[in-house]
N, C-alpha and C positions, 0 to 999 in steps of 0.2 A: 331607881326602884320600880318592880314590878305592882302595878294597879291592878289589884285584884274584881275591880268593877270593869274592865279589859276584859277577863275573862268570861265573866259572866254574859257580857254582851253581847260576843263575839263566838258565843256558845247558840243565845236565842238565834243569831242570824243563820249559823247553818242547822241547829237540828230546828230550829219555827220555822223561820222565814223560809228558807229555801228547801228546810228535810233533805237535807243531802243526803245520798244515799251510798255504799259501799261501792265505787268503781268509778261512779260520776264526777266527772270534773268538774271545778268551779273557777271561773273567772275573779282573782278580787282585782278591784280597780281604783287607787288611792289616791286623791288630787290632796296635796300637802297636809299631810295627817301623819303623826309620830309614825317611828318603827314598829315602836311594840305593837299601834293596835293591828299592822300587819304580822307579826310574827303570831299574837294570840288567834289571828282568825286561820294563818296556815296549820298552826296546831291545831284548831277547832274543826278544821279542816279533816289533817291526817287521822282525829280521833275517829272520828265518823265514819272513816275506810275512806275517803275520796281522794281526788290527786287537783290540790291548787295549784294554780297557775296567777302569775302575777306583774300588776302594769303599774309602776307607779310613775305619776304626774304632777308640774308643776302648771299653776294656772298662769304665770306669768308666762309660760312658754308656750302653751295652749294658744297665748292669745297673739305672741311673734307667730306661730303657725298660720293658723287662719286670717289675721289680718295680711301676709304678704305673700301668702300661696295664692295661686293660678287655679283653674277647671282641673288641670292634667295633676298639679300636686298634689291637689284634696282628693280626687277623686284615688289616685294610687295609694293614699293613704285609709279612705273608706274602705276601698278592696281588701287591703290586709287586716282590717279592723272586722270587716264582715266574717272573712275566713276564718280567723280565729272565734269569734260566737259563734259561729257555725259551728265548731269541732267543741263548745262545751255544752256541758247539761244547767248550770248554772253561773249565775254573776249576784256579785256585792259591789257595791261602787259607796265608797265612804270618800264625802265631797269634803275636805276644809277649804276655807278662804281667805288667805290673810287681806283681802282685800275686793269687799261684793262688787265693786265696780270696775274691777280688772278688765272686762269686755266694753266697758261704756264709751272706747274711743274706736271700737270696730268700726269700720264703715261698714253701712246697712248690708252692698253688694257681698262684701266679702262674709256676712254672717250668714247671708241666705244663699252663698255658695255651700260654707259651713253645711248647714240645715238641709239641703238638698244632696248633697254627694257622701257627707260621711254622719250627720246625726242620724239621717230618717232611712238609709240604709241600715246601719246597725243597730240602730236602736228603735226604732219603730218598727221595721221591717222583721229582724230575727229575737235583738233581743229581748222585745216586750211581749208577742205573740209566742215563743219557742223556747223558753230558758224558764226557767225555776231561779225570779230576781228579788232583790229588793237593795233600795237607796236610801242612804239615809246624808245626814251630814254631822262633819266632826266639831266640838265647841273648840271656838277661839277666843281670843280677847276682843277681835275684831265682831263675833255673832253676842260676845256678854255686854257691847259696850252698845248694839243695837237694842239687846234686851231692856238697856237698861239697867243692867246690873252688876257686878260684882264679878272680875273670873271666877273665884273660887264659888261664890254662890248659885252661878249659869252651870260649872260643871254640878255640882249637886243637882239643880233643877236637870240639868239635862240628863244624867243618870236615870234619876227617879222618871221620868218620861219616857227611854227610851227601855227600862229594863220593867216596865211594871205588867201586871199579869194579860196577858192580852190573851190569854185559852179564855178568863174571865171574860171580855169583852167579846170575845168570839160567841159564847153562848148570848149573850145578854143582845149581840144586834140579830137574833133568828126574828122575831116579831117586826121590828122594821122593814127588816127584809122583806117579808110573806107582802106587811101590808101595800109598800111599791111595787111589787110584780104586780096588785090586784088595781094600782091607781091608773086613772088614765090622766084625770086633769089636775095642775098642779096652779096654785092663784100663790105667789108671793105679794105681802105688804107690807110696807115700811117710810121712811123718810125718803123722799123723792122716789120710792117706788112702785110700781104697780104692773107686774108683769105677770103672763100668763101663758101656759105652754102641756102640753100634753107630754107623758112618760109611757104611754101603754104601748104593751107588746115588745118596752127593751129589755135587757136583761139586767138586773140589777143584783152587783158585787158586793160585798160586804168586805173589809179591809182590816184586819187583829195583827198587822205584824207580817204580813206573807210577803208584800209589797214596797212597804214604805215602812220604815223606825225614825220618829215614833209615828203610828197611826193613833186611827181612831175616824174614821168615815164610812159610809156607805153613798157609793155613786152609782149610777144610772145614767142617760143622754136623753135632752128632749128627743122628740119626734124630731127631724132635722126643718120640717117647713113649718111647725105651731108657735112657735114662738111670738107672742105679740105685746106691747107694751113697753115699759121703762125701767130700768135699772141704774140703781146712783150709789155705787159703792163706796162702802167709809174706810178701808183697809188699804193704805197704801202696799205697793208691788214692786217689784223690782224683774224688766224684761230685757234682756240682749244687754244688761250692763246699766238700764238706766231707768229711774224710778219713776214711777207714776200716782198722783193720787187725785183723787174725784173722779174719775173715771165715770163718765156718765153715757150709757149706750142703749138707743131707740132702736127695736122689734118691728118687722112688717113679715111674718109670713113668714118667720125663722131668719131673717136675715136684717145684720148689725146697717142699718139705714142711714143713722145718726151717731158720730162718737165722739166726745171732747172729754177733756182731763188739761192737768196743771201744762200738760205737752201734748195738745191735741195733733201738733201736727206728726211726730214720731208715733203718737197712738196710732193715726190714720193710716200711716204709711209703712206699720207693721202688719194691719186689718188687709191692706192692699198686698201682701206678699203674694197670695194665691187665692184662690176663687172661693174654697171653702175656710177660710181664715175668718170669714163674716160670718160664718153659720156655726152653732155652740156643739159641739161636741161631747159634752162629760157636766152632767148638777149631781153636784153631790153634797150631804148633810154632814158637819164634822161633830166629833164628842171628846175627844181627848180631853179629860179633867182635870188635868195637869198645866193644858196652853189653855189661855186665858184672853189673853193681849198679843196684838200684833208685833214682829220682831224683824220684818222683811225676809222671811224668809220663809219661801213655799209652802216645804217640806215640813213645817213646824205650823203656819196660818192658816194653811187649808184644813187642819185640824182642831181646828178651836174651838172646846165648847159654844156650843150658842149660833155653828155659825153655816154656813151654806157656801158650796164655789160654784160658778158658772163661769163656763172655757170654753174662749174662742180657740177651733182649730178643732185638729186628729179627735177622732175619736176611737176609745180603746179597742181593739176587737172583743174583747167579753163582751160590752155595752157599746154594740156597732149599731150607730144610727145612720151613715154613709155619709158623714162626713171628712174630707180628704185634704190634709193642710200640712204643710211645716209647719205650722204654727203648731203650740199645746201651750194657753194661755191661762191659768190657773188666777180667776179675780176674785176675790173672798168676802163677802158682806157679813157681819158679827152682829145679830139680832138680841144680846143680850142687853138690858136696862141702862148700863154704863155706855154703850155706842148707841144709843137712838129707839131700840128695841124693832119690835115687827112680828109679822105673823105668817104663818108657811099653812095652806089649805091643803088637801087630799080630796078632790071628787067634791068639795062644798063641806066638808069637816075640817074643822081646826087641831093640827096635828102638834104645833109648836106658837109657843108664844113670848116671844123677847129671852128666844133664847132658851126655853125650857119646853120639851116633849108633857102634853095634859094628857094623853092616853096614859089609860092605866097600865096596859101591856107595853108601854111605850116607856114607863116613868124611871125602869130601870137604867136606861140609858142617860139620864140625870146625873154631875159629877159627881153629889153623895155617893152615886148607889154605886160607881166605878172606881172610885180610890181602894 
């Protein structure tokens, strides 16, 4: 039986998320996610006038690929992958996982062959700067049982998250907005924190839906060399397959100095991939009123009310502060009362505290005022 909540979803992705448009092509790209929600996005697709084109993937073969290809395999495999984003106007990539740790037995070398010949060519290179995207991920039993919860009550949650009104959140982050293009110094405080860093003169994005389902952020990049101080994140992570938490990483001059976590030494020696991998890329504030609680998963944490990311590696071109990585390390701190709380400054004013926006022009960004 046909899921009428398919439809709906797969409706916001091409006419919000990407606006496709009459003639434009769209990539969808499925890593183990039913049929249907591919067949309701090709009809979502063809309603729209566009012409889908479609890749679908399993993560366990993903990961035979990359662990025991050569330079010369990935790389013939990146080229064909680049050609084709090259020839569309847009991409969907809906991730499932029956298993977040499918990658955790890569060898390091073979994932930053990976990451150097076919991610950061096609995907950092054409289809993040050049396409009309957004990624999301599909609910399993394997993402309900990290929730915490229930299949049947994760896909409701996850519904109501991924389909709720985001034109509404789009007007509601204008004032945010305005106020970080106007900030230069930014003072984080919290439990084992105290860092400090400058935003002036980047360009700061606002995120409703265009990018990522579910959203709910507005991001920016420090200055690439202000960064100075400490940071002790409470949200564990999951990178290249394998988890991390406490993550605790010391600032000199924008650059990651000092890093330890529960696996200091796989921290260390993903920080070590390339030169800009120590220096932060992308801070950004998340509000989704819906995420709450951490769930290991990106796409859903770095949206959490209450909560802030700062990422080692690439930074976006919208918010190009020159830093240059395979890396794109998304690590999330949650300042709201139940994780520790904290306090987020602007220029020596207090913009947020344990998780809640005190400006008045700010206040709407509060979960009440977003459900």
């Amino acid at each position: 039986m046909h899921d009428a909540r398919l439809n709906k979803l797969a409706n916001i992705l091409i006419t919000h998320s990407t606006k496709l448009q009459p003639g434009e092509s769209v990539l969808i790209e499925g890593f183990d996610i039913p049929q249907e929600m591919i067949i309701a996005l090709i009809r979502a697709a063809r309603n729209a006038g566009g012409i889908p084109l479609v890749e679908i993937k399993q993560n366990r073969i993903q990961r035979e690929i990359i662990r025991n290809s050569d330079d010369d395999g990935i790389k013939l495999i990146g080229e064909y992958e680049a050609y084709r984003m090259k020839r569309v106007q847009a991409y969907i990539g809906v991730r499932g996982s029956h298993n977040i740790t499918e990658m955790s037995d890569v060898p390091t070398e073979a994932m930053r062959r990976y990451e150097k010949f076919w991610l950061t060519p096609v995907h950092f290179d054409i289809r993040v700067p050049k396409t009309k995207w957004v990624v999301l991920r599909w609910p399993t039993p394997s993402m309900a049982q990290q929730a915490k919860m229930s299949t049947e009550a994760f896909e409701d949650f996850y519904f109501d998250v991924c389909t709720l009104d985001y034109s509404q959140m789009e007007k509601a982050m204008v004032p945010l907005k305005a106020l970080m293009e106007e900030t230069d110094a930014v003072h984080i405080v919290g439990p084992g924190t105290d860092l400090k860093f400058s935003i002036k003169d980047i360009p700061v994005i606002p995120c409703a839906g265009s990018h990522n389902i579910p959203d709910g952020e507005c991001f920016t990049a420090p200055v690439r060399e202000s960064a100075n101080g400490v940071i002790q994140f409470n949200t564990p992570t999951i990178y290249q397959g394998t988890t991390f938490t406490d993550i605790r990483l010391r600032f000199e001059n924008g650059k990651i100095v000092e890093a330890s976590a529960n696996n200091s030494e796989k921290l260390n020696e993903i920080l070590d991939t390339d030169e800009g991998a120590r220096f932060i890329g992308e801070f950004s504030l998340g509000f989704n009123p819906y995420i709450t609680n951490p769930m290991l998963d990106i796409l859903f944490d770095e949206k959490i009310a209450g909560s802030f990311h700062f990422t080692p590696g690439q930074a976006y071109e919208e918010a190009d502060n020159g830093v240059r990585s395979s890396v794109h390390w998304d690590m999330v701190m949650i300042q709201t009362p139940e994780h520790g709380g904290g306090e987020l400054y602007f220029d020596g004013t207090l913009i947020r505290k344990d998780g809640r926006f005190v400006l008045p022009q700010l206040e709407v960004l509060n979960p009440e005022n977003l459900k």
